[in-house]
Every structure is written in C-alpha cells, then in structure tokens.
N, CA, C and O of each residue as an XYZ file, in Angstrom:
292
protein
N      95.928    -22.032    139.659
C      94.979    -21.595    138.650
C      95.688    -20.656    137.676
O      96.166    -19.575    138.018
N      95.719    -21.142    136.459
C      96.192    -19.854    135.220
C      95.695    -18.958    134.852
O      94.559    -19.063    134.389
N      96.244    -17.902    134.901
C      95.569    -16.405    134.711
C      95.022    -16.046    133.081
O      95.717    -16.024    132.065
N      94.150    -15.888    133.158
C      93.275    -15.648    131.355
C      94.416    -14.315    130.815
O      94.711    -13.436    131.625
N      94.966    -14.297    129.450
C      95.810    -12.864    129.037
C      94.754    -11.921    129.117
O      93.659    -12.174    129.621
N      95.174    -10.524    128.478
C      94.294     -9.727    128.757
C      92.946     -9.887    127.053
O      92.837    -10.823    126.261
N      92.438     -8.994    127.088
C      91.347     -9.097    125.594
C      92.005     -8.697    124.842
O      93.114     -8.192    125.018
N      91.327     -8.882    123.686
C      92.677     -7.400    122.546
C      91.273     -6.690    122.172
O      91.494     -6.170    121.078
N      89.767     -6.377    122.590
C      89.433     -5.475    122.431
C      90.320     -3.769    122.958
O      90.954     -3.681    124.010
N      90.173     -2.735    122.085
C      90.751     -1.316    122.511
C      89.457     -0.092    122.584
O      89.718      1.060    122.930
N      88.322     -0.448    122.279
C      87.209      0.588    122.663
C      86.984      1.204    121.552
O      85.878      1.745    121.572
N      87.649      1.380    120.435
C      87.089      1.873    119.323
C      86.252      1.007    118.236
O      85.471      1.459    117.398
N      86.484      0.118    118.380
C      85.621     -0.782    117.107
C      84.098     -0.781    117.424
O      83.511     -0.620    118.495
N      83.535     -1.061    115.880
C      82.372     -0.989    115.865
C      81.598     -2.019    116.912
O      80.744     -1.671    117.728
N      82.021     -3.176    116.730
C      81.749     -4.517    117.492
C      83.395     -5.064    117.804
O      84.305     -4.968    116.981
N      83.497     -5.515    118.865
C      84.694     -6.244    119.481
C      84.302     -7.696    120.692
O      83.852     -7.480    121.818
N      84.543     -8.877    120.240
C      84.185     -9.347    121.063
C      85.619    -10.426    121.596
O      86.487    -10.845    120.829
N      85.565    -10.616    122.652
C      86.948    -11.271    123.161
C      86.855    -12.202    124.249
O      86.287    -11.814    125.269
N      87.213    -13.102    124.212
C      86.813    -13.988    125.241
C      88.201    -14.848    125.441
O      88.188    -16.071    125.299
N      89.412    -14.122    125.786
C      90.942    -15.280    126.017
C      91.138    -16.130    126.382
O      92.334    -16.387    126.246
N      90.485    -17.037    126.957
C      90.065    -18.134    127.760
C      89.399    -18.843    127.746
O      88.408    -18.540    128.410
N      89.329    -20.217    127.087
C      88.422    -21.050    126.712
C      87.404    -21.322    127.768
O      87.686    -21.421    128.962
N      86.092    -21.447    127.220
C      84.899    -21.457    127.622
C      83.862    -23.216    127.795
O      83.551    -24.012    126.909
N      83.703    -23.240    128.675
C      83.378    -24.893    128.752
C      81.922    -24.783    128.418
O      81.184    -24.054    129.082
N      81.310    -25.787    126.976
C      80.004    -25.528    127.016
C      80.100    -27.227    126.589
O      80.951    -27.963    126.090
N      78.473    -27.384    127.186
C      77.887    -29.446    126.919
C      76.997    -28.970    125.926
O      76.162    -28.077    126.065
N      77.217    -29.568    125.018
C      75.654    -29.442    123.198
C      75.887    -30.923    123.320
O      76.832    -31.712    123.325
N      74.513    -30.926    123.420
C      73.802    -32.580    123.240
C      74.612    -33.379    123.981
O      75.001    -34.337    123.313
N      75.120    -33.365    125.365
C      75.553    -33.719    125.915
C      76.899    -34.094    125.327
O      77.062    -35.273    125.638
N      77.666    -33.783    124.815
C      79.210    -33.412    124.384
C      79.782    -32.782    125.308
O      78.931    -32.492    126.149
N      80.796    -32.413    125.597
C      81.718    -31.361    126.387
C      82.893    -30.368    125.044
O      83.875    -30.554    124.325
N      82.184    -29.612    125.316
C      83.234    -28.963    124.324
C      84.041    -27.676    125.249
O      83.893    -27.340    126.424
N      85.130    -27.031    123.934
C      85.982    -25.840    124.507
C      85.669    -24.547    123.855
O      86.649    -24.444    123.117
N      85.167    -23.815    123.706
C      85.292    -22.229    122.944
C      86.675    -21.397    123.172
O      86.832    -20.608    124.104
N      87.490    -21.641    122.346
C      88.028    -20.806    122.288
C      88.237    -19.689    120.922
O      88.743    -19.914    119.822
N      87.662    -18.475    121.452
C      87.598    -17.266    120.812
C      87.933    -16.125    120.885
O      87.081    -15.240    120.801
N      89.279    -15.829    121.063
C      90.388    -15.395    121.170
C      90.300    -13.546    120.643
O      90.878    -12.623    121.218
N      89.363    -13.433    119.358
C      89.423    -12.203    118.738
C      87.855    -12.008    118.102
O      87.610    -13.045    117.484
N      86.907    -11.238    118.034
C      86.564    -11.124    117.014
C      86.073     -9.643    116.577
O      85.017     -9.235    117.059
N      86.847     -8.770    115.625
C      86.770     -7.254    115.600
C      85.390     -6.859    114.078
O      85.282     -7.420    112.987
N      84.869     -6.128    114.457
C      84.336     -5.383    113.334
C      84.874     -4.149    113.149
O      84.437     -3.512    114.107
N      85.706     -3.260    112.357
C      85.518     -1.909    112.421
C      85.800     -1.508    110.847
O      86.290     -2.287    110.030
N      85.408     -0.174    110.574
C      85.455      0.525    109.493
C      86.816      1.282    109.138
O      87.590      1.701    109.999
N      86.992      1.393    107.887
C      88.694      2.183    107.525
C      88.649      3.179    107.434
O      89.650      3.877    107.596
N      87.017      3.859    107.022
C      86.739      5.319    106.519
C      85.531      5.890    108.137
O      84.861      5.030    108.708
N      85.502      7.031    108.488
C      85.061      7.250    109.399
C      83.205      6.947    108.964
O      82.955      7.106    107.770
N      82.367      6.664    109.601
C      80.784      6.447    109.342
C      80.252      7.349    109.916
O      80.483      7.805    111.036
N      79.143      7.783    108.781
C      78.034      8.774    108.689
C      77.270      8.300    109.821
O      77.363      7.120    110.159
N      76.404      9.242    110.536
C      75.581      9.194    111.496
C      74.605      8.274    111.059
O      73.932      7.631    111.865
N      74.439      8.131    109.409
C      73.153      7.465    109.542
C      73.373      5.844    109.409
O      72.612      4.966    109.815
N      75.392      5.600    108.309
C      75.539      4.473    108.718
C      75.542      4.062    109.694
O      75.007      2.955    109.741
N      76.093      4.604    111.043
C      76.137      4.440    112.397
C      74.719      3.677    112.772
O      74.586      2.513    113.150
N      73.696      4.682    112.555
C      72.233      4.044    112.983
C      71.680      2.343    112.362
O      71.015      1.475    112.927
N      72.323      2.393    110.936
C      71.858      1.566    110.336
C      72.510      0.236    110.759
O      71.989     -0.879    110.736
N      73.840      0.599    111.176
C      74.776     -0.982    111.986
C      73.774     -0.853    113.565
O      73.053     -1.848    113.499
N      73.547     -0.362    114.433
C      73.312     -0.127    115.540
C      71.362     -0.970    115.333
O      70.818     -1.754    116.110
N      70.878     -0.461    114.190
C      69.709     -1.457    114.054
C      69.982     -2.757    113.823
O      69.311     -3.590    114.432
N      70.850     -3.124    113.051
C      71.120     -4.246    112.397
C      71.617     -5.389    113.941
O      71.143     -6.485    114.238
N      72.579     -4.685    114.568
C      73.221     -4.948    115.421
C      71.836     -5.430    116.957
O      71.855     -6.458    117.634
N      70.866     -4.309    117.049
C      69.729     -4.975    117.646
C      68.420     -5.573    117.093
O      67.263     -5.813    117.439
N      68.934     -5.637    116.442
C      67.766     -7.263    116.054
C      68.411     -8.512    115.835
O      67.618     -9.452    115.770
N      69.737     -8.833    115.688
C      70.657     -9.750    116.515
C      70.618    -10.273    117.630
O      70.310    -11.432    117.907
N      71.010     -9.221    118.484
C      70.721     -9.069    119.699
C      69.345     -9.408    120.506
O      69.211     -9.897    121.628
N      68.642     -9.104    119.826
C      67.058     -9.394    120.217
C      66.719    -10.593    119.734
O      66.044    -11.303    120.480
N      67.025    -11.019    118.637
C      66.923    -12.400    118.567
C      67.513    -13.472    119.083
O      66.778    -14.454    119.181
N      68.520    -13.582    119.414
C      69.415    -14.688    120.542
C      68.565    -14.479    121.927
O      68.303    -15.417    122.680
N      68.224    -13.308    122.129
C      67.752    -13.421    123.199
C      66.442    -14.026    123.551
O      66.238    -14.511    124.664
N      65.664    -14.003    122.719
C      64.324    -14.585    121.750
C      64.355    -16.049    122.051
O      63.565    -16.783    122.644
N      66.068    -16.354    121.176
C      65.654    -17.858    120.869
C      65.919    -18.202    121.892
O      65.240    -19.169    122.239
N      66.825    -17.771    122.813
C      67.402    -18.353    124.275
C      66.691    -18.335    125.339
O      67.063    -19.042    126.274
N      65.190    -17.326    125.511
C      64.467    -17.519    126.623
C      63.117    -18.485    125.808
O      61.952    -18.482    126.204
N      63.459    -18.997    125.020
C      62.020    -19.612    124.351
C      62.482    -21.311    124.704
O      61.608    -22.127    124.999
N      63.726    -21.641    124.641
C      64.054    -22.529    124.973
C      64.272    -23.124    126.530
O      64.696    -24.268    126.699
C-alpha cells in the first residue's frame, strides 16, 4: 500500500484545504479520481476583526449549505 505525502496545509491560512491522495467518487454511476492536491485562501495584509467576522459568515453559510443540500438528498 502507498503512503499519501504529507498536506501542504501550515495552520495559518484563512481556509486551507488538502487532500494528497486521490479520492474515489461514482457520479451517475461513473468512477472517477479527485485529485486535490492544494487549495489555500489567505490574505497579504493582516484582517480587521470585522473582516475576520465577515469571511467567517460568508464561510458558514457555505458550509451550511452543502450540508443542506447533502442531507436533503
């Protein structure tokens, strides 16, 4: 069995999502691969408390919606 590398998330980004290792998913009975290797959000200039709040809303109603569409199905 081959060992997955490590993530290249580092704990500071706004959003980091990493998944090194392709992912087996069936859509419409297809077989497919995910591979998604990186995906970073972060800022160059440090963020105000209230931008902070305003990604962190934005960020859960995303969140709340996948979850929405995924238990409705």
């Amino acid at each position: 069995m081959s060992q997955c590398p490590d993530g290249c998330c580092q704990g500071n980004e706004i959003l980091c999502v990493s998944i090194p290792c392709p992912i087996s998913i069936v859509l419409l009975g297809l077989e497919l691969q995910l591979e998604l290797p990186c995906i970073k959000l972060t800022a160059q200039d440090s963020l105000t408390p209230a931008q902070i709040q305003q990604i962190l809303s934005v960020l859960s109603g995303i969140i709340g919606s996948l979850g929405t569409n995924i238990a409705s199905e």
